[in-house]
C-alpha positions in Angstrom: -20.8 -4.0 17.3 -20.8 -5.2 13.5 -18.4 -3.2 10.8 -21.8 -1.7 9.2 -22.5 -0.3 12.8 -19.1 1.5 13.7 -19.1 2.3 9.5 -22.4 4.5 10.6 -21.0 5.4 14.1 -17.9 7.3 12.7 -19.5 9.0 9.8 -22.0 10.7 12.7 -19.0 11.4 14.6 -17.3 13.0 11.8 -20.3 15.1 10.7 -20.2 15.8 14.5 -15.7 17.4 14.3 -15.8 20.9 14.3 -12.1 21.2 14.1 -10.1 21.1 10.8 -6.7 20.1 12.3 -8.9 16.7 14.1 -10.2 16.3 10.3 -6.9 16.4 8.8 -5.7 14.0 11.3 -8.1 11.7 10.4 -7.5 12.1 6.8 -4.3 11.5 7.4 -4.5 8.3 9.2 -7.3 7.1 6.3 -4.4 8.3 3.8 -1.9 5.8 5.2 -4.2 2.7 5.0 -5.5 3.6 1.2 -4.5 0.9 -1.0 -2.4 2.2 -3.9 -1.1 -0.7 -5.6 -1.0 -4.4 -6.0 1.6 -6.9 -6.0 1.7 -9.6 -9.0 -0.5 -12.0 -6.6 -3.1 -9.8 -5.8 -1.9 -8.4 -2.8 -3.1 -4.8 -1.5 -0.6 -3.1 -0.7 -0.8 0.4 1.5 1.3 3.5 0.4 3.5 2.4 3.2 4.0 -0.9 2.6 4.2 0.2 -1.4 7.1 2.0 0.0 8.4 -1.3 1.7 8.6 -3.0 -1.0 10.7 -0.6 -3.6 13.3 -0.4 -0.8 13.4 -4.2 -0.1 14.2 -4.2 -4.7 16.5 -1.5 -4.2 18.1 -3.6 -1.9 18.1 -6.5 -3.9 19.5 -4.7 -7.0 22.1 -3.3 -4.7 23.2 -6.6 -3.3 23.1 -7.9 -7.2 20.1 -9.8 -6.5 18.7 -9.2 -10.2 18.9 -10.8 -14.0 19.1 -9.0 -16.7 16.6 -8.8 -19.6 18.9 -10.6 -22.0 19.6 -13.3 -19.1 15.1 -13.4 -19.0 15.6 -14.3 -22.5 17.9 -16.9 -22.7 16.0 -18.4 -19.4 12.4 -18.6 -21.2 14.3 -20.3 -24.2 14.8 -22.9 -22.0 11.0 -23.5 -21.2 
């Protein structure tokens, strides 16, 4: 079965639910693997992975991982 074909098969099968709490599930689980941002390569990221990634900076600017804006400065100088 080609994407286009289980695309077409699920849309029947949803017109087919009768049940809001099965929709909602579904919506759900479509709601978790909606891109909602992208990282500075191009990277889709999910609303969970989105999530990943603040807490890995958090982290990092916790653990003094970070330069300053005036330390930017002085870096592109340098360039």
């Amino acid at each position: 079965m080609n994407i286009d074909t289980t695309k077409i098969d699920l849309v029947n099968q949803l017109f087919n639910i009768n049940k809001e709490s099965v929709l909602k599930q579904i919506k759900a689980i479509l709601d978790r693997e909606e891109i909602v941002a992208y990282t500075t390569s191009g990277k889709p990221l999910t609303r969970e992975a989105y999530i990943q990634e603040i807490k890995k900076a958090e982290k990092d600017i916790d653990n003094g991982n970070y330069i300053t804006h005036q330390e930017l400065l002085e870096e592109i100088k340098k360039w």
